[in-house]
C-alpha positions in Angstrom: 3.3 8.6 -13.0 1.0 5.9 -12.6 0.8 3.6 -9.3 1.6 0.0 -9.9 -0.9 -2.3 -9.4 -2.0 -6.1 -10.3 -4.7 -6.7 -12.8 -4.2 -10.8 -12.7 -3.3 -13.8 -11.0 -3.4 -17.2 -12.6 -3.1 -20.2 -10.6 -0.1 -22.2 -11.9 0.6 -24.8 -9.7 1.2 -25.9 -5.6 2.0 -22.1 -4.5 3.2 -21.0 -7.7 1.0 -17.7 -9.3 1.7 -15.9 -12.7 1.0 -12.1 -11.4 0.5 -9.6 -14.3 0.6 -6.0 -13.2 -0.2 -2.8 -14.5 2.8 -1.9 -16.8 2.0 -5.3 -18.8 4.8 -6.7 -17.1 4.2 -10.2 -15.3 6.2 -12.5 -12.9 5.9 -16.4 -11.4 6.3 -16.3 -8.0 6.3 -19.2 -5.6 5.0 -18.6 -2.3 6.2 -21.7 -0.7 9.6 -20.3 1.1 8.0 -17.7 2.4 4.9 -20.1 3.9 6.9 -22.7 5.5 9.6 -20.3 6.5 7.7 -17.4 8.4 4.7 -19.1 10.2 2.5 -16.5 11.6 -1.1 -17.2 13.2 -2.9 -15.3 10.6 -2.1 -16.3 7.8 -0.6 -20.3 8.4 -3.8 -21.4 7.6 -2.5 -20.3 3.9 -0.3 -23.7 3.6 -3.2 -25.6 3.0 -3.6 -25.2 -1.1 -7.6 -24.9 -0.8 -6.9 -22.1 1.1 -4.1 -20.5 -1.0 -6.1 -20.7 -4.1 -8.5 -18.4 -2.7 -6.9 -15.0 -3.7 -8.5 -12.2 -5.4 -7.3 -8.9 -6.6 -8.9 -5.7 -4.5 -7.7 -2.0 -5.2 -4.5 -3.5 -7.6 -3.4 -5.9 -4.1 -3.4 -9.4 -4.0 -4.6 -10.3 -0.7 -5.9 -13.5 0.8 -8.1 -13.5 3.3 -11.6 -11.0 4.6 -9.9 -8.8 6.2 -6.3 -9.1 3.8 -5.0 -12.1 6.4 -1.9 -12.1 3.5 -0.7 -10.0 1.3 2.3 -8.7 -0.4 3.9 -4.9 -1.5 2.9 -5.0 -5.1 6.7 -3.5 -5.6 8.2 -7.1 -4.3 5.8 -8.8 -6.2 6.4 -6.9 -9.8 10.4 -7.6 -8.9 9.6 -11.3 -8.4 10.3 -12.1 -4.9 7.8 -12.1 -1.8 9.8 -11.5 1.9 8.3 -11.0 5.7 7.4 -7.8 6.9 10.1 -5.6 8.6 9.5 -3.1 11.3 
């Protein structure tokens, strides 16, 4: 069986990305809930568009940030939602 992973991410609008993934399957998510509602020091700087728009895909992630500040488990992505990490 093959990993998951994403192969695209379009811009679409305010915090809103069409994610496309390895299956051919793709998704709209909007990152804004999770932004304003779970403020962390490394990665609030994030709210700021400019700085949202500056994702890229490495190793099928989609990460913001040098050293992946933000990112997401490509599994809650490919089901459409985005939630904080629990430990």
């Amino acid at each position: 069986m093959r990993t998951l992973a994403v192969t695209q991410a379009d811009y679409l609008s305010e915090y809103c990305l069409k994610i496309h993934f390895s299956d051919g399957s793709s998704q709209v998510i909007d990152f804004e809930p999770f932004l304003l509602n779970h403020p962390h020091p490394q990665h609030d700087k994030y709210r700021r568009i400019a700085n949202f728009k500056k994702f890229r895909i490495e190793r099928g992630n989609l990460v913001w940030g040098k050293d992946w500040d933000l990112m997401f488990p490509v599994s809650q992505l490919h089901k459409g939602y985005v939630a904080p990490a629990t430990y």
